[in-house]
N, C-alpha and C positions, 0 to 999 in steps of 0.2 A: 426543516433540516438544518442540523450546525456541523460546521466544518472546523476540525481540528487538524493539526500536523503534531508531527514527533521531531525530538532532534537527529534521527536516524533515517529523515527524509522521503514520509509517507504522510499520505492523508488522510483522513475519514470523515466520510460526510454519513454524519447520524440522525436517523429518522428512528424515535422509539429507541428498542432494544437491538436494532437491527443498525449496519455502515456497509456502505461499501468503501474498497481501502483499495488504494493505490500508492505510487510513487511520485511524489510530486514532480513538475513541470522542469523545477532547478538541478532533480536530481535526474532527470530525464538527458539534459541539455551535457550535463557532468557526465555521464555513461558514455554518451554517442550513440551510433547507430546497435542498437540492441539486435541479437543474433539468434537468442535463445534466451526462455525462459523456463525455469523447474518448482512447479507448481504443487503444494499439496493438495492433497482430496478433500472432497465434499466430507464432514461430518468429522473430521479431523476436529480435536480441541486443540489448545497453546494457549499457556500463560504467557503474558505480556512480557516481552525481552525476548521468545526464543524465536530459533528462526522459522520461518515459513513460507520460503522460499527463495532462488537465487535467479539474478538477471546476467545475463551473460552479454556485454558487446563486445564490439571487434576491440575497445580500450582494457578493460576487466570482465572479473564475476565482481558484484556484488549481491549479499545477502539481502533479503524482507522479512522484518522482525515483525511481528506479534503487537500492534498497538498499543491493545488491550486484552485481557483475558478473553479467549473467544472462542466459537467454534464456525469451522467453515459452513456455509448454507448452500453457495455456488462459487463455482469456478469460472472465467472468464476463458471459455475454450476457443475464444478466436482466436485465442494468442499463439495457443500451439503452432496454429498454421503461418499467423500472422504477426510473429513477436516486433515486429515494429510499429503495431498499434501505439504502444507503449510512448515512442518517439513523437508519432504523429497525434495523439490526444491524451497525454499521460495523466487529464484529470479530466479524461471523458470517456471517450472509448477503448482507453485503452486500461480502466479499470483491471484489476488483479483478480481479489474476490469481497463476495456477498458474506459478510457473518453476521451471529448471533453475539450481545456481547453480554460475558457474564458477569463481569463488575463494572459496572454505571461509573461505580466513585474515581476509577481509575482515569475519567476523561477531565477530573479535575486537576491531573499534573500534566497534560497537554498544552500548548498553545495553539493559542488564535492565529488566524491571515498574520497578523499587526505585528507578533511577537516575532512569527515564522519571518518574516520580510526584512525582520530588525537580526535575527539571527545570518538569516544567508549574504545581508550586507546591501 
């Protein structure tokens, strides 16, 4: 498994042609207490940039872009119930969703832990 970040403040930790993607930990902390989440469907596609999906806390909404070119495989339905997963493990359980990714080549304009840590300061 390798783990990348976006500079839009998401993860993915990729195994094969498959990640699971979330929001990272700094963006977790930056939101606050998360209140709501609005999640796209299973089998959903997205090009890389668009959105897919919005986190809502008691601070903002913020949007979840699209890593990579991808389509959704699973959704992380505990969130519905539970949108402060997100807060309490937001590069564990409290994952977003399960994709399929359809361009590989795109995970070479990502950064690494190292870059990501150098970006958020």
């Amino acid at each position: 498994m390798t783990l990348y970040f976006t500079d839009e403040h998401e993860w993915l930790n990729v195994e094969g042609d498959t990640a699971i993607v979330g929001i990272t930990a700094h963006a977790a902390e930056q939101l606050g207490e998360v209140v709501f989440i609005e999640q796209k469907d299973q089998g959903d596609e997205f090009e890389q940039g668009d959105e897919i999906g919005v986190i809502e806390s008691v601070k903002a909404a913020s949007e979840i872009y699209a890593p990579v070119d991808c389509e959704i495989t699973e959704v992380n339905e505990d969130l519905e119930g539970d949108p402060g997963k997100i807060n309490e493990s937001p590069e564990g359980d409290g994952w977003i969703y399960k994709v399929k990714i359809l361009d590989a080549g795109q995970l070479e304009n990502l950064m690494d832990a190292a870059a990501y840590k150098e970006l958020i300061g």
